[in-house]
C-alpha positions as CSV (number, residue, x, y, z in Angstrom):
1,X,-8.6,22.9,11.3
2,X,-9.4,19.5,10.3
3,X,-10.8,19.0,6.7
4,X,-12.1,15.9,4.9
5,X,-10.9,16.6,1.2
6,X,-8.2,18.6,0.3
7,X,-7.8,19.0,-3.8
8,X,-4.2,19.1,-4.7
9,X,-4.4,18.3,-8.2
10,X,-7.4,16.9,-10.9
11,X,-7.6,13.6,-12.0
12,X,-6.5,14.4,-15.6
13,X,-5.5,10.6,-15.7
14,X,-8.8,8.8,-14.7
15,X,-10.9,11.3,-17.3
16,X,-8.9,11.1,-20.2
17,X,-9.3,6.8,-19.5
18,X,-13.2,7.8,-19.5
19,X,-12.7,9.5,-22.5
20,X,-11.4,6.3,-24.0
21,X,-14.1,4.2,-22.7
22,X,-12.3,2.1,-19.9
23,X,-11.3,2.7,-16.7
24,X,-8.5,0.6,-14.2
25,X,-8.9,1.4,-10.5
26,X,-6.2,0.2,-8.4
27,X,-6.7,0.0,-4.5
28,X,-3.7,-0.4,-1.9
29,X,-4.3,-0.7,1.8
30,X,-5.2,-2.8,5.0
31,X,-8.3,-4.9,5.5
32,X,-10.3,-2.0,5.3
33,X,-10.1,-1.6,2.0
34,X,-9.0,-5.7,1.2
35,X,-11.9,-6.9,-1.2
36,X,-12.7,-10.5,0.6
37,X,-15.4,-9.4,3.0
38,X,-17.4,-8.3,-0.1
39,X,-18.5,-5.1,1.4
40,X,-15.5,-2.8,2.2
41,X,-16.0,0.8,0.7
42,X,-14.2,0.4,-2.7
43,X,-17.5,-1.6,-3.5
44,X,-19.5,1.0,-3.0
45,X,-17.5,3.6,-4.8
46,X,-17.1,1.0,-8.0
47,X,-20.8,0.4,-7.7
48,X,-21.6,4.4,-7.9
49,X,-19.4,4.8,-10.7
50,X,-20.4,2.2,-13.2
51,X,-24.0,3.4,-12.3
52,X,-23.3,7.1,-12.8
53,X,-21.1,6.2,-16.0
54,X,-22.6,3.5,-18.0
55,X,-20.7,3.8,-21.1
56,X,-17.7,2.9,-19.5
57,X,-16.2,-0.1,-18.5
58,X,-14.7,0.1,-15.3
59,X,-11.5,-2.7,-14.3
60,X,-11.0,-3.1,-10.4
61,X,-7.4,-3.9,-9.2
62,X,-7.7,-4.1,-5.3
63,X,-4.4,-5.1,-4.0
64,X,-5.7,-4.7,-0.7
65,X,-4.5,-6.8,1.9
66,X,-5.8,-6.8,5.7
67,X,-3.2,-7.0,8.5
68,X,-0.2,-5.2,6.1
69,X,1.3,-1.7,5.5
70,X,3.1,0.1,2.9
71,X,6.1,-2.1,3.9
72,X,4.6,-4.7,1.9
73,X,3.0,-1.9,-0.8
74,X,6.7,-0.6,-2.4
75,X,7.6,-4.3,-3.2
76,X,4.1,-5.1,-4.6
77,X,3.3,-2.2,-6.4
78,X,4.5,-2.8,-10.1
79,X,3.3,-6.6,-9.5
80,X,-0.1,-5.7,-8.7
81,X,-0.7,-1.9,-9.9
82,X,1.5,-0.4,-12.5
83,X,1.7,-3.3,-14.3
84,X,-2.2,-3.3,-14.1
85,X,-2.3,-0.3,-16.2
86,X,-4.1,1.8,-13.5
87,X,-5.6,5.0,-14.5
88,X,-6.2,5.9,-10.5
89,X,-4.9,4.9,-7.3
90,X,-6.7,4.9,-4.0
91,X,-4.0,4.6,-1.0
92,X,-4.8,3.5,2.5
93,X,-2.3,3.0,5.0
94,X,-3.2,5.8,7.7
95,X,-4.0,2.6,9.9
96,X,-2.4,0.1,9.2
97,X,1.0,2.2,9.4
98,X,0.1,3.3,13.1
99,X,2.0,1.4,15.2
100,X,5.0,1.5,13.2
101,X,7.8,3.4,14.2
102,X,7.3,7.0,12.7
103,X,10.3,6.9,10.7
104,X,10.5,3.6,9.1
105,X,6.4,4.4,7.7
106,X,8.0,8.2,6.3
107,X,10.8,6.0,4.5
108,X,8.4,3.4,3.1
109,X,5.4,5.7,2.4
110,X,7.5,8.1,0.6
111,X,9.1,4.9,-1.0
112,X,5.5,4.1,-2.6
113,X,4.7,7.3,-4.1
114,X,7.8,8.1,-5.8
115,X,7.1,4.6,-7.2
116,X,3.8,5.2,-8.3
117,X,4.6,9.1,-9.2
118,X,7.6,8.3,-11.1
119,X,5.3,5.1,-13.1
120,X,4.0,8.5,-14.0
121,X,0.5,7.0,-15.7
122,X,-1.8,7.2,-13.1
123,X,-3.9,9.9,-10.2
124,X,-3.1,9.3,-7.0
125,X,-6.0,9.9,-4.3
126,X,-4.8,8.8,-0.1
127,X,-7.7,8.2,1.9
128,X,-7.5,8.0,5.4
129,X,-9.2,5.6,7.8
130,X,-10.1,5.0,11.6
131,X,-9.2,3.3,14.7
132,X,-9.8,3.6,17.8
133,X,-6.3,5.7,18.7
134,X,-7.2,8.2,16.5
135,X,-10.1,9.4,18.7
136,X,-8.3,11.5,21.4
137,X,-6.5,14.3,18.3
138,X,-9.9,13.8,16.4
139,X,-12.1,15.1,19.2
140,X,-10.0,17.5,19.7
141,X,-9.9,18.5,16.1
142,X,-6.4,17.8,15.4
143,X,-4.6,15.4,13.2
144,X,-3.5,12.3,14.0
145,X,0.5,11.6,13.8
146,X,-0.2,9.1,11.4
147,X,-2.2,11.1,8.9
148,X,-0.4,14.0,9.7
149,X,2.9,12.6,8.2
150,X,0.8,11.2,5.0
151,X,-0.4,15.2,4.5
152,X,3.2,16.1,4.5
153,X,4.2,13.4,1.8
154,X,0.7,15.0,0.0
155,X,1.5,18.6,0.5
156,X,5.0,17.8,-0.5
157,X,3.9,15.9,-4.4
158,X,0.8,17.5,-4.8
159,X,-1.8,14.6,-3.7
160,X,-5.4,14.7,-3.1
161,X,-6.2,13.1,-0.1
162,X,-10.0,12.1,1.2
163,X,-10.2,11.6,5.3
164,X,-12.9,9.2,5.4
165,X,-12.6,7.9,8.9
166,X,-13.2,12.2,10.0
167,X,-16.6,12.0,8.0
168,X,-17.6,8.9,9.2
169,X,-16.8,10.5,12.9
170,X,-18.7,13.7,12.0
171,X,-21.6,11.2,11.3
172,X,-21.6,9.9,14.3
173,X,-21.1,13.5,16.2
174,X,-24.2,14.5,14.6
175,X,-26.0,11.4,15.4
176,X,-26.4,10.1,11.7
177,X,-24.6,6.9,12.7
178,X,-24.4,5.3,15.5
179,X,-20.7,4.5,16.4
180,X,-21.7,0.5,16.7
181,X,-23.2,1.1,13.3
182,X,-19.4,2.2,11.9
183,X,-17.5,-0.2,14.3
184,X,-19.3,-2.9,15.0
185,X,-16.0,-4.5,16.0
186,X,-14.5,-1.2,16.8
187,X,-12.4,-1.7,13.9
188,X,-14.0,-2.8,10.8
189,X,-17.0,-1.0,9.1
190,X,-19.3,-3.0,7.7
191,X,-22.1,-2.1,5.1
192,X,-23.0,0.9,7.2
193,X,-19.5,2.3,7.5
194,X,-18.5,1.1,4.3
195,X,-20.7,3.4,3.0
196,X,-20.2,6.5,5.1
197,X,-16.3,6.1,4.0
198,X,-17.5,5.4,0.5
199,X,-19.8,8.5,0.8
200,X,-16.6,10.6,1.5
201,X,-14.9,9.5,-1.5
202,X,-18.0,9.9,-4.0
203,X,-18.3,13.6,-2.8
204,X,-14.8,14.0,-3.4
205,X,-15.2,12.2,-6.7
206,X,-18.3,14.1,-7.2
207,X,-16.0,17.5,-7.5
208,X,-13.6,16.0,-9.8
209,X,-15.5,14.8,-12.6
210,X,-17.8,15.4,-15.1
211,X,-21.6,15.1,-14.6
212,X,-21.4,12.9,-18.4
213,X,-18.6,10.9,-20.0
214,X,-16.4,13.2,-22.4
215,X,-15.4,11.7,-25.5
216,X,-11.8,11.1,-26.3
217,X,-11.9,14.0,-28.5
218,X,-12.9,16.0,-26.5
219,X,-10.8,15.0,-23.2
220,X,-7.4,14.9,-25.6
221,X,-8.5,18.6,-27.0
222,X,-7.8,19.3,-23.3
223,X,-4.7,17.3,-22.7
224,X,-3.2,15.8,-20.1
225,X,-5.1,18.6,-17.4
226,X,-8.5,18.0,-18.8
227,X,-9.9,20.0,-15.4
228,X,-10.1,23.6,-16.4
229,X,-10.9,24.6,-13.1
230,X,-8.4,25.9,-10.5
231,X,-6.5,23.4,-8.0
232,X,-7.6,24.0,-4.7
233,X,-5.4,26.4,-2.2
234,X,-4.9,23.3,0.1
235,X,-2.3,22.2,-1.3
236,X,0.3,23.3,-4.0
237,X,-0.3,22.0,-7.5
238,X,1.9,19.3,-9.5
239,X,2.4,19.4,-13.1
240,X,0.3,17.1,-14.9
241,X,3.0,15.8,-17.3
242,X,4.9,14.0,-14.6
243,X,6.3,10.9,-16.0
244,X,9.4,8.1,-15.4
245,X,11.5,6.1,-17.5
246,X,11.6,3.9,-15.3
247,X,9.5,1.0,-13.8
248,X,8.4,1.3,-10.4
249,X,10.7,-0.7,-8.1
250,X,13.2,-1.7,-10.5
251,X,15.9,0.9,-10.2
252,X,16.2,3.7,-12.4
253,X,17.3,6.4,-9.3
254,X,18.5,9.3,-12.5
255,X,15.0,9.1,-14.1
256,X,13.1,9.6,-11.0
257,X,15.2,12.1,-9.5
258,X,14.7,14.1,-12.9
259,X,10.3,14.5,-12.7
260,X,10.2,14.0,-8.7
261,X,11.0,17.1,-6.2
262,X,13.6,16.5,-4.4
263,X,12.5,13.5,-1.4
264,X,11.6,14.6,2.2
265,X,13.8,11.8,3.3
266,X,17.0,10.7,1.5
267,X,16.4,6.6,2.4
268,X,12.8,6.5,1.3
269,X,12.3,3.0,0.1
270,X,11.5,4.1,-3.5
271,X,14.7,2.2,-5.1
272,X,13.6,-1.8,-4.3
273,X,13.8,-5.1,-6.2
274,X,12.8,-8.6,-6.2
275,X,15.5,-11.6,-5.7
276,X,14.4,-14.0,-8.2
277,X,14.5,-17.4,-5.9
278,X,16.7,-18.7,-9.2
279,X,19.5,-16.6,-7.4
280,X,18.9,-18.9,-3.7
281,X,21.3,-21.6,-3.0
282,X,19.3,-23.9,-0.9
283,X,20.5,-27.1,1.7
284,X,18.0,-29.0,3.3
285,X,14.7,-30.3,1.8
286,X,13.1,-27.4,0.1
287,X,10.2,-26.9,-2.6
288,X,9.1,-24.2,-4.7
289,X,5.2,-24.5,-4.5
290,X,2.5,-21.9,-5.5
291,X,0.6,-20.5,-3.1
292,X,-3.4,-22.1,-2.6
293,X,-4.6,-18.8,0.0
294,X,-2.1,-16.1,-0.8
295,X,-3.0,-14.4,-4.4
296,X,-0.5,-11.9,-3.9
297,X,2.1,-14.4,-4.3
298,X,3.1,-16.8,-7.0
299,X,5.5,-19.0,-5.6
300,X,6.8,-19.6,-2.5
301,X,10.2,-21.2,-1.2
302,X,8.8,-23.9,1.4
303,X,10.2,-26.4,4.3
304,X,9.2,-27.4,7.5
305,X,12.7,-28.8,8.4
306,X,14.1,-27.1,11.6
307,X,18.1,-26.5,10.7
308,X,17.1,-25.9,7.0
309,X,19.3,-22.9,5.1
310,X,19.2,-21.0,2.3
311,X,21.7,-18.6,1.0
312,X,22.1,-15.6,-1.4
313,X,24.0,-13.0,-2.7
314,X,22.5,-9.0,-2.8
315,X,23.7,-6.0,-3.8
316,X,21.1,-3.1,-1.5
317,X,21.4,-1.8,2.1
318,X,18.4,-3.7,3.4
319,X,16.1,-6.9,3.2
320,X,12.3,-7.4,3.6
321,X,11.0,-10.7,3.7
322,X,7.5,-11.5,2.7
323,X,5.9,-14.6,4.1
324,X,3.1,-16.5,4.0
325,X,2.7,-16.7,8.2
326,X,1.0,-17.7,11.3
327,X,1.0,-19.5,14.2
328,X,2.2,-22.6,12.3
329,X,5.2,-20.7,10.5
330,X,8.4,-21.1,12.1
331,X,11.2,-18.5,13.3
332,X,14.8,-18.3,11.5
333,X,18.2,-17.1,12.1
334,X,20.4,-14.7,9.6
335,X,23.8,-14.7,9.5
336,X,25.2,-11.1,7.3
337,X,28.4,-11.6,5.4
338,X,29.5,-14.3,8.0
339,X,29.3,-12.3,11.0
340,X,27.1,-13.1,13.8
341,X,23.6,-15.0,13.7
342,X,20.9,-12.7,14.5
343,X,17.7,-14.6,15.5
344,X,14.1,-13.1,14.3
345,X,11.1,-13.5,16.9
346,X,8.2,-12.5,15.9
347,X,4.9,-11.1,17.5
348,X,1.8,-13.8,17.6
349,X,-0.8,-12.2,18.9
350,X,-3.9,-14.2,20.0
351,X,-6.1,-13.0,16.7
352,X,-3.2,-14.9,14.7
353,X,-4.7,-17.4,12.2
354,X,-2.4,-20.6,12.2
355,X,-1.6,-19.7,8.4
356,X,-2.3,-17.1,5.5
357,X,-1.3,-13.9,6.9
358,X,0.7,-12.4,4.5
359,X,3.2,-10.2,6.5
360,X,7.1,-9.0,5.4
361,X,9.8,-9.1,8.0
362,X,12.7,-6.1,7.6
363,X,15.8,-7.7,8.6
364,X,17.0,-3.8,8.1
365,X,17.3,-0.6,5.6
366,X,20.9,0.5,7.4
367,X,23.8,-1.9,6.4
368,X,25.9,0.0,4.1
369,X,24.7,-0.1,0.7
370,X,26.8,-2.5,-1.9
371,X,27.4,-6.2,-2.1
372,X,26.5,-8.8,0.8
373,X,25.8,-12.1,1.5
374,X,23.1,-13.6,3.5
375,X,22.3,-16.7,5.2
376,X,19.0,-18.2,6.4
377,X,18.4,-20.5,8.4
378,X,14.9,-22.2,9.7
379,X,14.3,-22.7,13.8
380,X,11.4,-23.3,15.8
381,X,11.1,-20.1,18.2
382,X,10.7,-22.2,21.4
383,X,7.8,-20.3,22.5
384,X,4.8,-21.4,23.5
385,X,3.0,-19.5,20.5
386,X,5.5,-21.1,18.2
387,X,3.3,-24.2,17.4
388,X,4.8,-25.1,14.1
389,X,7.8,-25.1,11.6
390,X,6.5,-24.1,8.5
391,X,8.7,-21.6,6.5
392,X,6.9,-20.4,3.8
393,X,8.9,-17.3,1.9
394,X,7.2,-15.5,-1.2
395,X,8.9,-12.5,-1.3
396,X,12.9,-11.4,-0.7
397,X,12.9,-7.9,-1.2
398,X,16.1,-5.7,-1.6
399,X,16.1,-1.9,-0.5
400,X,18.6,0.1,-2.4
């Protein structure tokens, strides 16, 4: 049977922060969740809590990006959340994972919550939204494959997990919503749906903590489990004092092994890094410029020059490239360790802006693991929906 919350564990994290006055919420997700339309449900739940909780001051990280999965999430998570300091995590990926192949989204979801798990300093809550695939198992009253494979990952580390987009759909079954008032777009809630999915996540929040703000006395008397009451049978519970010694994304596979169970798959994406572009040898005419649209990135390796290369040495089993992209951006060539060129086409599909899109390319996650070189080099695509050159590269990210 379907069920919107399932309580795994209590958010001994996020109270023992409203103990001490001050709260961090981080947000990860698609354009759902992304904080530029002004009226997404994250709003609405910051809204409730800083009127329900006056006394404390509550700091929004939304890292939120629309049109991106948690391919993008395992390289950006100690840039934008753990470095942030975030007491509690909200995860949304359920749809914007969906049309990715089922394995590569159990490698790279897994990959994000060992990161954040093994960071070790904040809740984790995964919230699940709609679209318009979902409706067939929904109606039926059975999961999704998408969220099915997140409540594995859940059930597995002891998550809590909110499935907004099923109470915004029981809404509209018993004709508190009308379904153009959730989808106006079919897609995209606006202030309606926004806050039937914030709703969800208030009730759940609601459950989890106190009706007044504890003092840091009293929340440290409890320790790091300041919820006395049971964890709910849905899921199995995780112990509180889960830490790392490592940072997320930066290596440390012996520390995270030693707090984490034991992965449901053994090339999860939880090991990454960043190539500093200081490492890039570059030939052609190349800047490094700061992005002006992209926040998520702070520099970016640019040319518009068809023939262009760039070249670098890595020592992982795969590449993800994150680029600033569009209808503008050019295609590009890769050459591994001198062997054959492999050229990259990528999808432009009609609702493509001509630039700003922040999407990663995987080059792969299989070549054997240990030292390679790589060279890049720009081309056109001559395609009809290739309509510029620009090569625009913020991210290169290694998979270990």
């Amino acid at each position: 049977m379907n069920q919107i919350w399932r309580y795994r564990h209590p958010l001994g994290r996020m109270l023992q922060a409203m103990g001490r006055g001050q709260v961090t919420v981080g947000f990860l997700g698609g354009s759902i969740t992304d904080a530029r339309p002004g009226h997404n449900w994250p709003e609405k739940v910051m809204n409730w809590l800083a009127n329900r909780y006056p006394d404390v001051r509550f700091i929004v990280e939304n890292a939120a990006i629309g049109a991106t999965g948690s391919e993008s999430a395992v390289f950006r998570a100690a840039r934008d959340i753990t470095s942030r300091n975030c007491d509690i995590v909200f995860v949304e990926y359920a749809v914007n994972d969906y049309y990715t192949a089922s394995g590569m989204r159990k490698k790279t979801r897994e990959g994000l919550l060992r990161q954040l798990l093994g960071w070790g300093h904040a809740d984790l809550v995964l919230t699940y939204t709609y679209l318009q695939a979902m409706y067939e198992p929904m109606f039926k009253g059975e999961q999704p494959d998408s969220i099915e494979e997140f409540e594995q990952l859940a059930e597995h580390y002891g998550i809590s997990s909110v499935w907004m987009g099923l109470y915004a759909f029981e809404e509209v079954k018993n004709g508190s919503m009308t379904w153009e008032e959730w989808l106006p777009d079919g897609l995209h809630p606006t202030h309606r749906g926004s806050f039937s999915y914030a709703q969800s996540v208030i009730a759940f929040l609601e459950r989890e903590l106190p009706t007044e703000t504890a003092s840091s006395e009293t929340t440290s008397a409890k320790g790091a489990n300041p919820d006395p009451r049971p964890v709910d049978s849905d899921g199995p519970a995780q112990s509180a004092s889960i830490s790392s010694g490592a940072s997320a994304g930066t290596g440390g596979t012996d520390s995270l092994a030693s707090v984490l169970p034991e992965p449901l798959d053994p090339l999860h994406w939880g090991e990454v890094s960043l190539l500093p572009f200081s490492q890039v040898e570059l030939e052609g005419p190349w800047t490094i410029q700061r992005s002006s649209t992209l926040v998520w990135i702070d520099h970016m390796l640019v040319t518009s020059a068809i023939g262009a290369k760039l070249r670098f040495r890595f020592n992982g089993r795969g590449l993800a490239l994150g680029f600033d992209f569009g209808k503008l951006a050019s295609e590009f060539r890769y050459r591994l360790d001198g062997g054959e060129a492999v050229d990259v086409s990528r999808d432009r599909e009609d609702w493509c802006i001509n630039e700003g899109w922040f999407r990663f390319t995987t080059l792969s996650d299989e070549w054997e693991n240990g030292p390679h070189e790589i060279e890049i080099e720009v081309t056109h695509g001559d395609r009809p929906e290739c309509t510029g050159t620009h090569f625009r590269l913020g991210y290169i990210g290694v998979i270990h």
